[in-house]
N, CA, C and O of each residue as an XYZ file, in Angstrom:
472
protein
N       0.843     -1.167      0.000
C       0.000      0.000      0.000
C       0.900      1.247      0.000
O       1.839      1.281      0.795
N       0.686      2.226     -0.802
C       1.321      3.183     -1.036
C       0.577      4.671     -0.868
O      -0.229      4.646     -1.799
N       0.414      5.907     -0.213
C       0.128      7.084      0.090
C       0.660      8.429     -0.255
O       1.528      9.030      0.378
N       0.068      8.824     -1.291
C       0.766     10.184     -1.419
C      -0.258     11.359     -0.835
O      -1.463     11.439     -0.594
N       0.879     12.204     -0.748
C      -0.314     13.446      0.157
C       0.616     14.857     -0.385
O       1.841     14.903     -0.269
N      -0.097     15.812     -0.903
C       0.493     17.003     -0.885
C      -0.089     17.961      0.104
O      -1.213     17.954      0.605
N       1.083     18.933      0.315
C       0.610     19.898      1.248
C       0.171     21.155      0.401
O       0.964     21.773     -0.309
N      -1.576     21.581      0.582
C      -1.741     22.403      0.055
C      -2.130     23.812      0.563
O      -2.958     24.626      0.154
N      -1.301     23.825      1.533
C      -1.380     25.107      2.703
C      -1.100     25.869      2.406
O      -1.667     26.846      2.894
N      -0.140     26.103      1.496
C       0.886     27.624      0.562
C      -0.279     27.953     -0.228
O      -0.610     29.139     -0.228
N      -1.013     27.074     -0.950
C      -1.823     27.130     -1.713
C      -2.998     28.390     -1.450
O      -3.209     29.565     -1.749
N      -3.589     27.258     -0.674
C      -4.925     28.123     -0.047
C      -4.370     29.495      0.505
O      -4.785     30.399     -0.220
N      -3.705     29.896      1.367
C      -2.687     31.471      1.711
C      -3.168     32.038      0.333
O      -3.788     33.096      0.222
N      -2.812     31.215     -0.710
C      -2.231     32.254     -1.645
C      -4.104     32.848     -2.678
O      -4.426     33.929     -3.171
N      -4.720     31.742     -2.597
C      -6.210     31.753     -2.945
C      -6.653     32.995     -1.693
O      -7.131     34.030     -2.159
N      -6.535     32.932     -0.444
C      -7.358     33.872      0.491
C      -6.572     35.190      0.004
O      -7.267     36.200     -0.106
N      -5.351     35.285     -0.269
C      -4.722     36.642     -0.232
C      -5.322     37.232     -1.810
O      -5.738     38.350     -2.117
N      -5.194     36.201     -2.481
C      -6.044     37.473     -3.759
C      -7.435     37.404     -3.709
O      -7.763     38.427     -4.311
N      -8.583     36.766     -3.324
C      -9.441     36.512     -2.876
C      -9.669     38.377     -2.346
O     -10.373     39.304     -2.747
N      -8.730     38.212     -1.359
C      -8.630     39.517     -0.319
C      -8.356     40.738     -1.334
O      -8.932     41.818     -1.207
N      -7.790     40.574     -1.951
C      -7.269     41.581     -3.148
C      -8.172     42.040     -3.993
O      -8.794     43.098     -3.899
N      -8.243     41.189     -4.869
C      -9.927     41.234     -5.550
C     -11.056     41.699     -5.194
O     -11.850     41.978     -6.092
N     -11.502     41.941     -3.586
C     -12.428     42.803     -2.716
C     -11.788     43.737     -2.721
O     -12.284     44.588     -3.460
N     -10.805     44.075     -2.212
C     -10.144     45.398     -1.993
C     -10.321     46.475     -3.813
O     -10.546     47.662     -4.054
N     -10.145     45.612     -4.429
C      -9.773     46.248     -5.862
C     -11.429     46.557     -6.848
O     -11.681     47.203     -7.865
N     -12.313     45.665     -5.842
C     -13.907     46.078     -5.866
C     -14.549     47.200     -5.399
O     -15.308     47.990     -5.959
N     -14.045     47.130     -4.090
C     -14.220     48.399     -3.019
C     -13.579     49.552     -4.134
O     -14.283     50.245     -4.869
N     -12.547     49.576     -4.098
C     -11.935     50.910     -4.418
C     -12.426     51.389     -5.944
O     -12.489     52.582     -6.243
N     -12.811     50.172     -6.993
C     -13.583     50.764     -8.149
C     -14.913     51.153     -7.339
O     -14.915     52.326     -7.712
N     -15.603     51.100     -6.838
C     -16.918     51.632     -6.531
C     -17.111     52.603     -5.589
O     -18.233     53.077     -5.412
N     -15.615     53.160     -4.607
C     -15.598     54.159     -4.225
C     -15.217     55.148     -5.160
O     -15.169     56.305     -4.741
N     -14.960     54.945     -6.239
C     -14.368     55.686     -7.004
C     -15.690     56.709     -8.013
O     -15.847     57.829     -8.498
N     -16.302     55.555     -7.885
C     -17.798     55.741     -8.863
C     -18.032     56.886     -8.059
O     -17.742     58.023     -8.430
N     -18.644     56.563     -6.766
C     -18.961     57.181     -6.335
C     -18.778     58.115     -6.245
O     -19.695     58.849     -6.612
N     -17.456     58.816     -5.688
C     -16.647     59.940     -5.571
C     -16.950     60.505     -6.922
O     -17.500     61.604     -6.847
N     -16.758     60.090     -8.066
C     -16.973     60.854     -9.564
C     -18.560     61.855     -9.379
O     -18.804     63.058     -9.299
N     -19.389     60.585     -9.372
C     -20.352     61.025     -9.298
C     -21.196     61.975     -7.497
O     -22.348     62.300     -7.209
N     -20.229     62.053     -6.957
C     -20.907     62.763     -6.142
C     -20.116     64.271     -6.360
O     -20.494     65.346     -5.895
N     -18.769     63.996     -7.303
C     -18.311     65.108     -6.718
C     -18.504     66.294     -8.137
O     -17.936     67.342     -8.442
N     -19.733     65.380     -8.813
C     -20.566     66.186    -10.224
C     -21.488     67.228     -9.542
O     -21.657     68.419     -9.806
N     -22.211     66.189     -8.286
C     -23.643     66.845     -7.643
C     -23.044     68.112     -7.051
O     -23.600     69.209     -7.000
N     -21.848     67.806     -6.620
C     -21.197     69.129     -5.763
C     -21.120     70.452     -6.436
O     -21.318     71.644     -6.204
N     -20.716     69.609     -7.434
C     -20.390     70.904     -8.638
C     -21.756     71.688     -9.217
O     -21.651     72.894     -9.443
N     -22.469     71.314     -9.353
C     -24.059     72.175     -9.362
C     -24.423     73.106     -7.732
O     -24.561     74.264     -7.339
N     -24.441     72.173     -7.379
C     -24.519     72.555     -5.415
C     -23.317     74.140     -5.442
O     -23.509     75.235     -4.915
N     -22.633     73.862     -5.915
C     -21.778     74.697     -5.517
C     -21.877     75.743     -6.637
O     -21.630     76.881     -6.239
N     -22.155     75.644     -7.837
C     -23.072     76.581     -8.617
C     -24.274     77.267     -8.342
O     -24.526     78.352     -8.866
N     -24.907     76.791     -7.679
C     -26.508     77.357     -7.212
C     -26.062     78.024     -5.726
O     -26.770     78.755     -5.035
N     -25.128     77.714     -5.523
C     -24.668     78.610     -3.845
C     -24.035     79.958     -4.465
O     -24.584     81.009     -4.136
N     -23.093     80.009     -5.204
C     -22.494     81.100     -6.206
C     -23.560     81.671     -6.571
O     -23.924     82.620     -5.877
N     -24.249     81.354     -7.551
C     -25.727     82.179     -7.445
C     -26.492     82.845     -6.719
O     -26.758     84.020     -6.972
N     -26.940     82.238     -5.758
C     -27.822     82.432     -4.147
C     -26.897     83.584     -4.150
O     -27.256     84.699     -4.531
N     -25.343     83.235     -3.597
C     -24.457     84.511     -2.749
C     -24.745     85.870     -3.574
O     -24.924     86.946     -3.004
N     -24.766     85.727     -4.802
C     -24.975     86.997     -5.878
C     -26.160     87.922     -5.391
O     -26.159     89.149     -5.290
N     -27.123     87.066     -5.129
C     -28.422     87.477     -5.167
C     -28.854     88.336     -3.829
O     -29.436     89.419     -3.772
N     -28.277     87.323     -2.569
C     -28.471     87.702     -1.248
C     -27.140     89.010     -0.679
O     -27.004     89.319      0.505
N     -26.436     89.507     -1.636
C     -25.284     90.555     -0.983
C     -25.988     90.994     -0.304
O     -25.332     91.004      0.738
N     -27.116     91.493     -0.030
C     -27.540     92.453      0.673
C     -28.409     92.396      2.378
O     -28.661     93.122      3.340
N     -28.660     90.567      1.725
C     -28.600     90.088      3.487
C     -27.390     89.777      4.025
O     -26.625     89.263      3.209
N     -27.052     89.886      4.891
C     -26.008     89.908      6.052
C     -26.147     88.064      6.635
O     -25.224     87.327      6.981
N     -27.305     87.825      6.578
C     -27.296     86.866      7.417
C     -28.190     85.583      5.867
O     -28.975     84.639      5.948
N     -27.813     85.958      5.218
C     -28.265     84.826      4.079
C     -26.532     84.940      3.705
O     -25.847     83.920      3.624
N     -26.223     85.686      3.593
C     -24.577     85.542      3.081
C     -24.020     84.822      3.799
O     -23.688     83.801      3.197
N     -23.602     84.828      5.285
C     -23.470     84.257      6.072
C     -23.284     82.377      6.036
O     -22.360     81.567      5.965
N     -25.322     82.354      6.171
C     -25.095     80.755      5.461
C     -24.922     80.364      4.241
O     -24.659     79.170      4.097
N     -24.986     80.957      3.400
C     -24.293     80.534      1.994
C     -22.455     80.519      2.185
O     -21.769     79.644      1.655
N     -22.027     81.346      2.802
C     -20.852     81.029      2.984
C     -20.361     79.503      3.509
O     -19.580     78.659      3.069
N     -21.074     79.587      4.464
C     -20.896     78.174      5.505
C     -21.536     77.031      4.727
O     -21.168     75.931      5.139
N     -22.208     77.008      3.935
C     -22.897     75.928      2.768
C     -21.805     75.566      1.674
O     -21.446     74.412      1.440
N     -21.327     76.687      1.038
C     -20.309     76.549      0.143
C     -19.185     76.089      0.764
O     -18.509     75.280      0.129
N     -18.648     76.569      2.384
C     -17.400     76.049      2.785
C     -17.742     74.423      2.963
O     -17.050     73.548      2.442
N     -18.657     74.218      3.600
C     -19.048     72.823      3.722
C     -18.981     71.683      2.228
O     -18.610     70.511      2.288
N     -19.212     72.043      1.596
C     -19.100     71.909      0.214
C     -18.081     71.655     -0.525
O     -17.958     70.733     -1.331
N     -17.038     72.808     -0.144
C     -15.705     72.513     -0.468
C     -14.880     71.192      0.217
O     -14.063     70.436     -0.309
N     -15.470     71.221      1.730
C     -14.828     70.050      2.755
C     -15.315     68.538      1.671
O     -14.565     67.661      1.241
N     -16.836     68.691      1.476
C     -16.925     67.290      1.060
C     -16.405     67.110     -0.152
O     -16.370     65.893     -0.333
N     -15.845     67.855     -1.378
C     -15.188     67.675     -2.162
C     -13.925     67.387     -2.157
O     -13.311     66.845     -3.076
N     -13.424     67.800     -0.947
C     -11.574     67.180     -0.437
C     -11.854     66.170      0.000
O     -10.925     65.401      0.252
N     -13.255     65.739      0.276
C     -13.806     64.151      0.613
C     -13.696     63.081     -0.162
O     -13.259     61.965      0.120
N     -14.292     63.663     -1.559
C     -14.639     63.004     -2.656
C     -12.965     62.630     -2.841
O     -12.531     61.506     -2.589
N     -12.109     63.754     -3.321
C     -10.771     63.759     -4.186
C     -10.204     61.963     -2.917
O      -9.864     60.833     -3.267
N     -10.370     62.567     -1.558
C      -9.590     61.506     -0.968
C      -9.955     60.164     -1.073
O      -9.126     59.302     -0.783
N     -11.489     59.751     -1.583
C     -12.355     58.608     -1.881
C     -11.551     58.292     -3.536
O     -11.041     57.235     -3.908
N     -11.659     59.530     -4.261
C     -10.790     59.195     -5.530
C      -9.025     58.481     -5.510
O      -8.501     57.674     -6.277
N      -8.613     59.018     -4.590
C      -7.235     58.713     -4.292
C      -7.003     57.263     -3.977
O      -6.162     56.573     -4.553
N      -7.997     56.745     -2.793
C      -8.153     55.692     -2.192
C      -8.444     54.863     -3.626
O      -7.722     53.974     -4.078
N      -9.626     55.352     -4.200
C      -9.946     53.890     -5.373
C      -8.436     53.962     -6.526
O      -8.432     53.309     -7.569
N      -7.725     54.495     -6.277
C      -6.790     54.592     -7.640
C      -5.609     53.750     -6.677
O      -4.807     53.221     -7.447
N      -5.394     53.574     -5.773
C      -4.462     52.946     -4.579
C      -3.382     53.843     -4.271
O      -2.275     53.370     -4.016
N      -3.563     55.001     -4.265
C      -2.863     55.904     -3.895
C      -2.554     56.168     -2.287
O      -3.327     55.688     -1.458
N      -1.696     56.747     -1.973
C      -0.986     56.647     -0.747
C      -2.191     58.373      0.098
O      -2.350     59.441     -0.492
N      -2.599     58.123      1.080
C      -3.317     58.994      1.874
C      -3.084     60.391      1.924
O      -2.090     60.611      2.618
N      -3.617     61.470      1.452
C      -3.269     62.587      1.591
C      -3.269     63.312      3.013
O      -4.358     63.400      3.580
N      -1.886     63.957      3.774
C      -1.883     64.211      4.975
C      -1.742     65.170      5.028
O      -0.919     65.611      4.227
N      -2.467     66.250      6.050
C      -2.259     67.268      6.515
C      -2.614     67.813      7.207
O      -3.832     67.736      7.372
N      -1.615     68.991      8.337
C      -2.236     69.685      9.352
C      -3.476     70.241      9.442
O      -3.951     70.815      8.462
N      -4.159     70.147     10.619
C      -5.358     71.092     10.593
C      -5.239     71.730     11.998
O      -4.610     71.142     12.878
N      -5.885     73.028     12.239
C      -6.584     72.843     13.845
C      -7.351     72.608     14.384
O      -8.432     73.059     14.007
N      -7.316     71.681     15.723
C      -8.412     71.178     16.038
C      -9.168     71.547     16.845
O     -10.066     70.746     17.104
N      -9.174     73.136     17.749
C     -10.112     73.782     18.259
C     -10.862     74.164     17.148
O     -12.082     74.250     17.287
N     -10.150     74.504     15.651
C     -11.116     75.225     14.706
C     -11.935     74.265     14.022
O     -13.065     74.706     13.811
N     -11.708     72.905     13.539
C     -12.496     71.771     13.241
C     -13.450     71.373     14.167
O     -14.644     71.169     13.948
N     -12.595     71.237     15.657
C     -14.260     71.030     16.895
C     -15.162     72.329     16.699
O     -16.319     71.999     16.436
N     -14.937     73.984     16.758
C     -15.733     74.568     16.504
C     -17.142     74.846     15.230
O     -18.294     75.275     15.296
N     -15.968     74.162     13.809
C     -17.018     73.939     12.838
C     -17.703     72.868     12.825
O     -18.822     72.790     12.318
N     -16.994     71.769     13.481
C     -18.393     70.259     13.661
C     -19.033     70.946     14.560
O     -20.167     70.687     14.155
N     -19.267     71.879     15.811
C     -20.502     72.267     16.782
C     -21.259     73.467     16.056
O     -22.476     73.543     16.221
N     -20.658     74.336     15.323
C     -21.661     74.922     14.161
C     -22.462     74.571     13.172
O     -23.430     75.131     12.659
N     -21.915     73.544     12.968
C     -23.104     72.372     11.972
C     -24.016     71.893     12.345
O     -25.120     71.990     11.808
N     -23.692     71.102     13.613
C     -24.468     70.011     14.418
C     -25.681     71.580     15.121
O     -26.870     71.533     14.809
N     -25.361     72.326     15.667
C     -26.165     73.794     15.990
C     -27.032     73.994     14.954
O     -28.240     74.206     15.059
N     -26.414     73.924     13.986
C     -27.394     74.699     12.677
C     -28.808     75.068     12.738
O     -29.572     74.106     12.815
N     -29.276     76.095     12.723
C     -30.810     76.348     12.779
C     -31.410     75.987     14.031
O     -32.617     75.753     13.971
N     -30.588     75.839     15.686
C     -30.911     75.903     16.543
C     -30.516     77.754     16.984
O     -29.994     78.551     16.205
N     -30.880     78.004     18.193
C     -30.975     79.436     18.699
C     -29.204     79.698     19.233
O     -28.647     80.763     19.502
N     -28.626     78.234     19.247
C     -27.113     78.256     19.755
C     -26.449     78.242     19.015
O     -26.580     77.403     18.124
N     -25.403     79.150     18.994
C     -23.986     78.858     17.938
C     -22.859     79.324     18.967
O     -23.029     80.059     19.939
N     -21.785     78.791     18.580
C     -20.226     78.909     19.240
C     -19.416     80.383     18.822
O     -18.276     80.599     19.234
């Protein structure tokens, strides 16, 4: 009686790791979609705020939130670019911020259209 046996342990590693790859390379085409296409909607959004601002110079307090609409706007478009970066496998874009001035604009948002602001 005679037994052969291979070891197919390298094997399978090597099936889970592109397996793993192949999701990863799914994910990042469909964040990518996304990012394209959201960062089209922005681009109207951020046309019709340019507009609005034209219109309202003369309120003080419509300028105001159109400012803070458009800045917001701009943030989610450095959103989009970094969702674009990610689906292309690009290395993370880093940079300083401050973070009393970022905690102050997340509690001006989250405030919005309440009687409180910071």
């Amino acid at each position: 009686m005679m037994a052969v046996m291979n070891d197919i342990t390298g094997r399978k590693k090597m099936e889970e790791e592109l397996s793993k790859i192949q999701k990863l390379e799914s994910i990042g085409i469909l964040a990518g979609g996304i990012a394209h296409d959201f960062n089209n909607i922005l681009t109207v959004i951020l046309g019709y705020i340019s507009m609005a601002k034209e219109s309202a110079n003369r309120d003080p307090k419509s300028t105001e939130i159109l400012k803070a609409a458009e800045k917001a706007s701009f943030r989610a478009k450095d959103l989009t670019h970094q969702l674009l970066t990610f689906s292309r496998g690009g290395s993370p874009v880093k940079k300083t911020i401050s973070i009393p001035d970022t905690i102050r604009e997340s509690v001006n948002f989250a405030l919005r259209g309440s009687k409180r602001q910071v």
